[in-house]
Residue, then its C-alpha position, 0 to 999 in steps of 0.5 A: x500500500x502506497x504511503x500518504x503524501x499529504x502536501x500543504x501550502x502553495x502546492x495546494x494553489x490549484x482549483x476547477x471548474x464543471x463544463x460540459x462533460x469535463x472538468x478546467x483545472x488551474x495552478x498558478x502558471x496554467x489551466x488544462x480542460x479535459x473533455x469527454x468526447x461522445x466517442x469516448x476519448x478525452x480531449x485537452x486544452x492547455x494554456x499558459x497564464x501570461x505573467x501580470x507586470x507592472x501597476x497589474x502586477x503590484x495591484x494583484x498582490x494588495x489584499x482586499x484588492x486582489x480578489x476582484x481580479x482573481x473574480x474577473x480571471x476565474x470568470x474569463x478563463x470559466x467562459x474560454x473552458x465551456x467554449x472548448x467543451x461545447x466545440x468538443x461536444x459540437x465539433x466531433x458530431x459535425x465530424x462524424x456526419x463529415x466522414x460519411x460525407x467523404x465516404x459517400x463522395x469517395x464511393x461516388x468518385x470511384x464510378x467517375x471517370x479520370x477526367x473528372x479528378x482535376x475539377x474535383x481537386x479544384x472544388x476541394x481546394x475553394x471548399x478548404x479556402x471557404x471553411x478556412x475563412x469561415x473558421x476565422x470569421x467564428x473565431x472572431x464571431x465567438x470573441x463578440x459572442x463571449x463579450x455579450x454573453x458577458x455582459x448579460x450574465x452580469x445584467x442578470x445577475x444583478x437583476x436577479x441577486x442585488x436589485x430585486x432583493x433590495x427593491x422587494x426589502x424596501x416593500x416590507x421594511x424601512x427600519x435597521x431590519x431591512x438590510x438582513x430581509x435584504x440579505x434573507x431574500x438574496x440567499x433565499x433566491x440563490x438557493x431557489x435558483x440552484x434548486x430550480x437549474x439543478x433539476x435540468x438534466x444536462x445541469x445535473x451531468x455538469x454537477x457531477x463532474x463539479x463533484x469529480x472536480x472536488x473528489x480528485x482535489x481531496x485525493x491530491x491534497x491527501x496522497x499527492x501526485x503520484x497517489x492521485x487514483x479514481x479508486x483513492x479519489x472515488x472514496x473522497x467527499x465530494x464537498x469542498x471548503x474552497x469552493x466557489x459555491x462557498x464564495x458564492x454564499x460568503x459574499x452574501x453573508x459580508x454584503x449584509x455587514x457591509x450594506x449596514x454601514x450604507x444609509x436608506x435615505x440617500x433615496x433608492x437609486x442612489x442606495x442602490x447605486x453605492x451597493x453596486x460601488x461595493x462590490x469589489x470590497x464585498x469580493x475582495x472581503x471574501x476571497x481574503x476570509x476564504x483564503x484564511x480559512x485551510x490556515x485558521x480552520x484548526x485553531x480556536x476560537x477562531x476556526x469555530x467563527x469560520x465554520x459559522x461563516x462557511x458552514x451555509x456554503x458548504x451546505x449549498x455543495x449538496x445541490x451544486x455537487x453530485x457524485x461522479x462515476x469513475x469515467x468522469x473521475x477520469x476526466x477530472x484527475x487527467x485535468x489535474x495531473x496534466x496543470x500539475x506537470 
């Protein structure tokens, strides 16, 4: 029996995220996304992290400011990792029906006569230029794609988590109370909203590969590299404190400290408008508290006020998190072990 490797500190510094049948695993330098194709194989994509310089550098490494940035690269790298697994999922399909094509064509070839050949090689060759310049126009497509989709992910989210709460708030109280009805309204939306996803089927496949994601992190923090198996990894919980879930529901609970110091009777708008100037504190609030939690969670008293805090978000992972079977177990650890190399 392999002995344990449990490994502390940076080497702990990589986390994930579900996409469409796979799992993005990210260290410091790099992220990979590993994808379970319809045909079985497991397909990859690996880049590299550009170095932050300069002013970006310096701002990255203040604390209660970092957070906003980590946010913002989690999110933009999130979009990149479910773009590759809808093209993988897409591309392989589109691939398959290609191959009769050919097949088809090919048979068909086969009965023309020889003259034919050069004409057909030039059809071929203004196919090639025409999908070649197709291929760069979805390229370019796809940037504007993400950037919109962008943009309407934050109008929504702050429709649904921030407007919507303080506006229904203000209907049923205008004393000291309002900013916790405030914040009981906003947890009690994102719980209904997680619940209400979650019994879509595709949601449900995406949760288990969110509870593969976490199962083989657990492996690697308690045997290490070399001990990272879906055996080892299948026997792992599948809850995770560094989770984004858990983020999710902390930034809940510091708005609602937070928005106590911001007066109602600046009118709405302008309330409303000073909650969503807060933001990156909230954020950055949050990932600093997040971040104390592996090194302060064995200590007392402190580790039992961290529980409280964390406590809420760890148990959203119940819905936000299912339990994987080895092949998607499979698809997880290869992420992990190929941004670890």
């Amino acid at each position: 029996m392999q002995k344990k490797n449990k490994i502390s500190g940076d080497e702990l510094a990589v986390g994930g995220q579900a996409v469409l049948e796979g799992v993005m695993m990210r260290a410091k330098d790099k992220y990979v996304v590993s994808v379970r194709s319809p045909s079985g194989e497991i397909k990859e994509l690996i880049k590299k992290v550009d170095p932050k310089k300069g002013m970006n550098k310096t701002l990255r490494n203040i604390p209660f400011v970092r957070g906003i940035f980590v946010l913002f690269d989690s999110m933009k790298i999130g979009f990149k990792a479910l773009d590759f697994s809808s093209d993988v999922l897409i591309d392989e399909d589109e691939s398959s029906d290609d191959t009769k094509l050919k097949q088809k064509e090919n048979t068909e070839k086969s009965k023309t006569k020889s003259s034919s050949k050069k004409a057909d090689l030039k059809k071929s060759h203004k196919q090639k230029e025409g999908k070649e310049h197709k291929s760069n126009n979805e390229t370019k497509g796809m940037g504007v794609f993400v950037i919109i989709t962008f943009i309407l992910s934050m109008v929504f989210a702050i429709f649904l988590f921030k407007f919507i709460p303080y506006w229904t708030s203000g209907l049923i109280s205008n004393s000291g109370s309002r900013v916790w009805i405030e914040g009981i309204i906003k947890a009690s939306i994102f719980i209904g909203y997680l619940l209400l996803i979650s019994l879509n089927k595709d949601v449900k496949r995406v949760f288990m590969y969110h509870g593969a994601e976490h199962k083989s992190i657990h492996c690697y923090e308690k045997y290490g590299l070399n001990g990272l198996t879906v055996k080892r990894a299948l026997k792992q919980s599948r809850i995770h404190k560094r989770c984004g879930t858990t983020f999710l529901f902390l930034t809940i609970f510091i708005s609602i400290v937070v928005y106590a110091f911001i007066p109602f009777n600046y009118g709405f708008w302008i309330s409303f408008s000073l909650r969503l100037l807060f933001l990156p504190l909230i954020a950055g609030i949050s990932f600093e508290i997040l971040k104390l939690v592996p090194k302060l969670s064995n200590k007392n008293p402190i580790k039992w006020v961290l529980f409280v805090i964390e406590y809420p978000g760890l148990l959203m992972q119940n819905i936000t998190t299912k339990e994987p079977n080895a092949e998607q177990l499979e698809v997880a650890i290869n992420s992990l072990k190929r941004v670890l190399e």
